[in-house]
C-alpha positions in Angstrom: 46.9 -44.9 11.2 47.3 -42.9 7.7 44.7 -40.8 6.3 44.7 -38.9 3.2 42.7 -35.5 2.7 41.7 -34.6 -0.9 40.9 -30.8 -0.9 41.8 -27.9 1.6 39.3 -26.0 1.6 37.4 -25.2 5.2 35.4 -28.8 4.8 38.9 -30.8 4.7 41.4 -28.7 5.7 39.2 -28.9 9.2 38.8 -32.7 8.6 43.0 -32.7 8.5 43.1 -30.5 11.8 41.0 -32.9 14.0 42.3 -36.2 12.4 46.2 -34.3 13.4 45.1 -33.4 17.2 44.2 -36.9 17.0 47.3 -38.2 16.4 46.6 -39.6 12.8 49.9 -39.0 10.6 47.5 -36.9 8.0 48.4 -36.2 4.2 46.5 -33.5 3.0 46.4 -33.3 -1.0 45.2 -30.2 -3.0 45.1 -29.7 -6.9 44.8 -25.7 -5.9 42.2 -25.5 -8.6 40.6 -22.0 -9.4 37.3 -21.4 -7.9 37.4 -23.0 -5.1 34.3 -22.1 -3.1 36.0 -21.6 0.3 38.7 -19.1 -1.5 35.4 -17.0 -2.9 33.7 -17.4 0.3 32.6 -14.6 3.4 31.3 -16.6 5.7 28.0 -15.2 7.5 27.2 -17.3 10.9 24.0 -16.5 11.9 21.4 -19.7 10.5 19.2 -18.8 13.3 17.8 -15.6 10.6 17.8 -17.7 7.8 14.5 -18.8 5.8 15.9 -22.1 5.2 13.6 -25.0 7.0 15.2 -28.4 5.8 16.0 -30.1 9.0 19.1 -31.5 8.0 20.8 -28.3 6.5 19.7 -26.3 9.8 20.8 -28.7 12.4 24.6 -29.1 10.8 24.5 -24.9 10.3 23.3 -24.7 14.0 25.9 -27.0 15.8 28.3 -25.2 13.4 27.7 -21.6 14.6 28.0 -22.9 18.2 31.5 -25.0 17.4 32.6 -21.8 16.2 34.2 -19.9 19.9 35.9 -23.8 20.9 37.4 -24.0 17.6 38.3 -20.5 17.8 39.7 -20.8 21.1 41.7 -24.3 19.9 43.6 -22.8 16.9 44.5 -19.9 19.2 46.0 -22.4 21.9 48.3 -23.8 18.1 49.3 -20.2 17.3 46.7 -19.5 15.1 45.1 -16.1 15.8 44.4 -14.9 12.8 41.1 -16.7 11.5 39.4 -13.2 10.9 36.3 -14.8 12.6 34.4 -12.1 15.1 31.3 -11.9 16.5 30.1 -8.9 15.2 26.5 -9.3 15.2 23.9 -9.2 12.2 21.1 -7.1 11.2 18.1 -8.6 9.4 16.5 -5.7 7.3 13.5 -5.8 4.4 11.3 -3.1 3.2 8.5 -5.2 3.6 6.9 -4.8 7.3 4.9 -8.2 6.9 8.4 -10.0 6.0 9.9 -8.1 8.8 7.3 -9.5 11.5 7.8 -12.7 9.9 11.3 -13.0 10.2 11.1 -11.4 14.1 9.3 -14.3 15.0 11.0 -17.5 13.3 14.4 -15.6 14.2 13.5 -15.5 18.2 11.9 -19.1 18.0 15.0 -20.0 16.9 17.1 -18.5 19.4 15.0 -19.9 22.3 16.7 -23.1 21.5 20.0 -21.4 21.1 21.4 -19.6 23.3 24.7 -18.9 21.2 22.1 -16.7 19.1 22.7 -13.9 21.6 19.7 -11.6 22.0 17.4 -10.6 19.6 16.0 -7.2 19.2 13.8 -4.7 16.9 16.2 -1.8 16.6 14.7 1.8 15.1 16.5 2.9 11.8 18.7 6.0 13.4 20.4 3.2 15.3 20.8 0.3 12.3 22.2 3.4 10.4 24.9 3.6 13.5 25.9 -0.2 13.2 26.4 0.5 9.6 26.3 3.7 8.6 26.1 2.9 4.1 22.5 1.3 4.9 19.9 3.3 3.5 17.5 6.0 5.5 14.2 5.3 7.5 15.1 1.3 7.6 14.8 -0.4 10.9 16.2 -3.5 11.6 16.0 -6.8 13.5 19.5 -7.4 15.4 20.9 -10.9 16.3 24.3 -9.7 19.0 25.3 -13.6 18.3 26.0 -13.0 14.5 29.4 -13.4 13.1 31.1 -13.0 10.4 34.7 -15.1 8.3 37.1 -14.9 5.7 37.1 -18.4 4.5 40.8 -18.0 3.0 42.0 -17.2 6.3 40.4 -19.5 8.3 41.0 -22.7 5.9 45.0 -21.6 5.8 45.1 -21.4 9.9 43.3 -24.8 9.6 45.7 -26.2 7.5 49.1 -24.7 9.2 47.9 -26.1 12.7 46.8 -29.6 11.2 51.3 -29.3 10.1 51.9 -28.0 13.7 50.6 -31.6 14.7 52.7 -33.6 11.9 50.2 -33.0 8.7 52.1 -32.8 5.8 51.0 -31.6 2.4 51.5 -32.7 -1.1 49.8 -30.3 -3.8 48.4 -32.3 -7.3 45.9 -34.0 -8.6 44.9 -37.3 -7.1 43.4 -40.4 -8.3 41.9 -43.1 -5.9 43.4 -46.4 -5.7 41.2 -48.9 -5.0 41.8 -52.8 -4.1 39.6 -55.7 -2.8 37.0 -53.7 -1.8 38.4 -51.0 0.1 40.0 -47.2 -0.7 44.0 -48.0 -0.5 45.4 -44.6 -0.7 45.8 -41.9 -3.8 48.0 -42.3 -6.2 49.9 -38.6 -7.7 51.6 -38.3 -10.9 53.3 -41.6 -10.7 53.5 -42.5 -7.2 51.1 -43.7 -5.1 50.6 -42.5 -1.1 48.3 -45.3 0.7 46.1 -44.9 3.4 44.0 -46.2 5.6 41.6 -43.7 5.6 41.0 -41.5 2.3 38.8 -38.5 3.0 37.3 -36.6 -0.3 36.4 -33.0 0.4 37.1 -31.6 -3.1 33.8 -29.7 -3.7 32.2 -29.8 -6.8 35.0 -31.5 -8.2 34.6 -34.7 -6.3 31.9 -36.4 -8.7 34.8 -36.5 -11.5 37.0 -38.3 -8.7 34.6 -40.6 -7.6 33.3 -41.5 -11.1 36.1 -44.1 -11.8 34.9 -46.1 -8.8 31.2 -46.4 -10.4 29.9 -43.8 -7.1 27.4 -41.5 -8.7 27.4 -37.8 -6.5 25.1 -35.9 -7.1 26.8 -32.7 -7.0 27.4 -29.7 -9.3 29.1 -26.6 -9.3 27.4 -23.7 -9.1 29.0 -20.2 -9.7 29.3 -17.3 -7.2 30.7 -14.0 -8.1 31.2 -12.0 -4.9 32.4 -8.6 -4.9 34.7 -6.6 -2.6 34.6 -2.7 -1.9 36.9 -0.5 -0.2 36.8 3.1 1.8 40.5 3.6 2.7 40.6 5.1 6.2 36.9 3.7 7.1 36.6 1.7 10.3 34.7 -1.2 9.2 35.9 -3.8 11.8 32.8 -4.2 13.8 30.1 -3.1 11.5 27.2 -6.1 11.6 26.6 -8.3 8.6 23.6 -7.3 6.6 21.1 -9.8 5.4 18.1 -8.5 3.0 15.8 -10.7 2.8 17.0 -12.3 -0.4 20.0 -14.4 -1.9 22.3 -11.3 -1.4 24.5 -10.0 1.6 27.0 -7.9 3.2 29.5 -8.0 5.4 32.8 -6.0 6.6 36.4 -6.7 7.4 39.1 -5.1 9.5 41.1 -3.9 6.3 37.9 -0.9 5.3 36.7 -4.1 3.4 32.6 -4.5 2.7 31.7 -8.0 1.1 28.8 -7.9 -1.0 27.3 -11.3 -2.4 26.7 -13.4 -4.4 25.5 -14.7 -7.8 23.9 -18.5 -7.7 24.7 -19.7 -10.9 23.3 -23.0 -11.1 24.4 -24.8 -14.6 27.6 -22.7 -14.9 29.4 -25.2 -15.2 33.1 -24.6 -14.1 33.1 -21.1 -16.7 35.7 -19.0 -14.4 34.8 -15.7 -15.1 33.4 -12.3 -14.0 30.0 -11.8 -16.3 28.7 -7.9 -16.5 25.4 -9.5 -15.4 26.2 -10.9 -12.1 28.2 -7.7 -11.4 25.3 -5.7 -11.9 23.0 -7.8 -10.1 25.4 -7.9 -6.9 26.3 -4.3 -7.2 22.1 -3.2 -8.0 21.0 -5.5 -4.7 23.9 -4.1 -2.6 23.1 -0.6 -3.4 19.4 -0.9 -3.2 19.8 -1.7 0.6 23.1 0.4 1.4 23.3 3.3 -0.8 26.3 4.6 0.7 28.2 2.1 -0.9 28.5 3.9 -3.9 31.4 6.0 -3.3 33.5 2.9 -2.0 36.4 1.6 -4.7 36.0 -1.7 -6.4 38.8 -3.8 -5.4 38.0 -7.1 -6.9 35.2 -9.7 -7.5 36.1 -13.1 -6.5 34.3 -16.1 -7.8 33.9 -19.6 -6.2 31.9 -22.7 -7.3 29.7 -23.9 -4.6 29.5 -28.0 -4.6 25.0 -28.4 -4.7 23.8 -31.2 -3.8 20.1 -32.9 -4.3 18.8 -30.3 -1.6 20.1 -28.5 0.9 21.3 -31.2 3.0 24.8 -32.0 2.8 26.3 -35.8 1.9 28.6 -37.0 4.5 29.6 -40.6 5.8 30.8 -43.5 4.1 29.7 -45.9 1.0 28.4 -49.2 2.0 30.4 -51.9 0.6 33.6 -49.3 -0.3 35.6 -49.6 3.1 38.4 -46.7 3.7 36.4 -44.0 2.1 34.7 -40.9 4.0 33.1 -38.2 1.8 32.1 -34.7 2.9 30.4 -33.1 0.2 26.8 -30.4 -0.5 27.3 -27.4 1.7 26.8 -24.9 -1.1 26.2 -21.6 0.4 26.8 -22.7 3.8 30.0 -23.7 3.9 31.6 -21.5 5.8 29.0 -22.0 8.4 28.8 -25.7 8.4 32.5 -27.0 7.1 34.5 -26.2 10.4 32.2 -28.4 12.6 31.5 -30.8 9.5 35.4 -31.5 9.3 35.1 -32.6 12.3 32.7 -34.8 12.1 34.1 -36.5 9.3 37.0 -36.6 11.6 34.8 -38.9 13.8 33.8 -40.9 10.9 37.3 -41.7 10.0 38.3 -42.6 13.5 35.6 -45.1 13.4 33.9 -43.0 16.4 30.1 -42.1 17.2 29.4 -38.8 15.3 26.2 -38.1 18.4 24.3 -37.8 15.2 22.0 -39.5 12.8 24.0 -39.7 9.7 21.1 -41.0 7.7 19.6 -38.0 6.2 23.6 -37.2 4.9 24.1 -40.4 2.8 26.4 -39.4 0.3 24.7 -41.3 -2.6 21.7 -39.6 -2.2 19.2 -38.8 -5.2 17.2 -35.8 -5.0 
């Protein structure tokens, strides 16, 4: 069996790993275009501390949190050790006491039902201030020991290299879908065509313009992210917790002295590649309100990824009815990095013709909102 990957990202490049340890000669295909949301990305694991209630979007960001140590454990076993994943907790915090309670509550309901959530506990503001020392004075803090934290660039290029280990090649262009008798045939590139038994289409929120040809509506757009990264040479910032305000903003640290602060949703950007004075200010103003001692850190860079929304929160994945040899994976938006390891997988499954365990209903692909 052949099956072609469009887009290597975390969602396919995943998608190429398990279809490889299954012994399917894989061909993974990537424009490399600029803004690619899992390039952008710092992945927070923790959904058992987000507000989000759509059942769908929560059960794929649970079961991908607790996929997280196998996978982890898998690409080690290929070679792959540096995915930048850790388990360095999280620390819910809000001015608001009433939010706070809230939060508590829903957070350790949650957790009941998973256990992977580690413990949950109200922690006074002299020791939050400990775990991460920039956050501001006299703020307490609810702490989940199970949080963890990603660099999506890492982790979608150890995908990727294991997914070769087990005979994945790679072919980098644009691709175009060939289509005969009903069924997805392969992609054709430039002027050659590479058929397939299976073609999978992970390309983000450039997948409606692929699929367009082939009369399939997504209901997708891009939606732009600017996500900022400071720096305090010296500063040991490997196991500082991630932050989450209760709002659309975050932070989180890496091994290099590296804090993450994000990010901008854009919606109706378009695909308009470029830093905007407003979204830096509105990143930089939220992470400062909540960790002032940020503001002696060096700005190193702001990346910016567009995230592939779809009609709600729950993502598209499966097949078309009627369009044989086609899987899509598509919608994470902002939880991509949460969802897209175990996702790829499952579109793995769907490829291989095998029984996801799941309902796959709520995820049709040609969803309306």
């Amino acid at each position: 069996m052949r099956a072609v990957v469009i887009g290597a990202g975390v969602f396919g490049a995943s998608a190429a790993y398990h279809l490889a340890l299954a012994g399917v000669e894989v061909v993974i295909v990537d424009p490399k275009l600029q803004g690619r949301a899992t390039a952008a990305g710092a992945g927070i694991i923790c959904p058992w501390a987000s507000a989000v209630e759509e059942p769908g979007h929560y059960a794929l960001s649970t079961a991908g949190a607790r996929y997280y140590p196998q996978l982890i454990d898998r690409l080690a076993q290929d070679g792959e050790t540096d995915t930048s994943y850790r388990r360095v907790g999280a620390m819910i915090v809000c001015a608001d006491a009433a939010e706070m309670d809230q939060a508590e509550r829903r957070t350790r309901a949650r957790a009941e039902q998973a256990p992977e959530a580690g413990s949950i506990d109200r922690i006074s503001a002299r020791e939050a201030q400990a775990l991460f020392p920039p956050l501001r004075d006299g703020q307490d803090a609810i702490h989940i020991s199970g949080g963890a934290r990603v660099d999506g660039r890492k982790l979608a290029a150890a995908l990727a290299r294991a997914a070769e280990r087990h005979g994945a090649t790679r072919e980098d262009g644009a691709a175009t879908l060939v289509v005969g008798a009903g069924k997805v045939r392969g992609v054709a590139i430039a002027d050659r065509v590479i058929e397939a038994d299976q073609v999978v289409v992970a390309a983000g929120a450039w997948a409606p313009a692929l699929l367009a040809p082939l009369g399939l509506s997504l209901a997708v757009e891009p939606q732009r992210g600017q996500i900022v990264h400071l720096r305090s040479a010296g500063t040991d910032t490997s196991r500082w917790p991630v932050l989450l305000p209760m709002s659309n903003h975050y932070l989180l640290a890496f091994d290099d002295s590296r804090v993450v602060v994000g990010a901008t949703r854009e919606t109706g950007s378009g695909f308009d590649y470029k830093v905007t004075a407003g979204g830096l200010a509105q990143v930089l103003e939220a992470a400062l309100s909540v960790a002032p001692g940020l503001a002696t850190f060096e700005h190193l860079e702001t990346r910016i990824g567009f995230r592939p929304m779809g009609p709600g929160l729950t993502p598209l994945l499966g097949r078309i009815p009627g369009l044989d040899g086609l899987v899509i994976g598509n919608g994470l938006g902002a939880g991509g990095l949460t969802m897209g390891p175990n996702a790829g997988r499952l579109l793995a499954e769907i490829a291989l013709g095998h029984d996801t365990g799941i309902d796959l209903s709520p995820y049709d692909p040609l969803r309306r909102a």
